[in-house]
C-alpha positions, 0 to 999 in steps of 0.5 A: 931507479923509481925504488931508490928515488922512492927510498930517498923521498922516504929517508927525506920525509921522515928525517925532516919529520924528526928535525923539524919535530925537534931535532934528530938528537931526540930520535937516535939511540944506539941500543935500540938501533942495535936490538932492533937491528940484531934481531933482523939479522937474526931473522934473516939468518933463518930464511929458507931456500927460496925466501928473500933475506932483504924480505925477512930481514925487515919482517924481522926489524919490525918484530925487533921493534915491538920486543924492544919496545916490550923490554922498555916499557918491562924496565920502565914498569921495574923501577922505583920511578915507575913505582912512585909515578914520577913522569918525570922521569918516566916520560923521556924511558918511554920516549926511549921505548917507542924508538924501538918500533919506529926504527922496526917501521923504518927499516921495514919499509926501506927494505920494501922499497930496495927489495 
């Protein structure tokens, strides 16, 4: 009962974190929410006899999270925006990128706390 109790005060600090930091509309984005978490089903798919799936499955969240965020900032740096340093433009892509290793983080550590 204490992990899921502990889960929800995490889900609560860090979703009222957000919105009192600007609103949820500014932290959602389905591509890398979906990366991040493909490759943590990914990961959790190779686990061997004996190794935990919820375990490797947050491990490989937060592996996602940083690739993602490494395919951002390559697709970021590729564009003429880039090229011309327009912040403008750049600012609210990397804004973008760096969801990759929050969401990596958090499922990472919600899988802690339910494993």
């Amino acid at each position: 009962m204490n992990r899921y109790l502990g889960a929800l005060i995490i889900l609560l600090v860090i979703g009222g974190g957000i919105t009192m930091g600007g609103g949820l509309d500014r932290a959602v984005d389905l591509l890398s929410l979906i990366f991040v978490i493909g490759v943590g089903i990914g990961h959790a798919f190779g686990a061997k006899d004996g190794d935990n799936t919820v375990t490797r499955f947050g491990d490989g969240c937060v592996r996602g999270g940083w690739l993602g965020l490494l395919v951002g900032i390559t697709l970021i740096a590729g564009t003429d925006y880039a090229a011309k340093m327009d912040f403008s433009t750049i600012m609210p892509a990397l804004a973008v990128a760096l969801l990759a290793p929050l969401y990596g983080y958090f499922l990472k550590i919600i899988t802690m706390q339910l494993d």
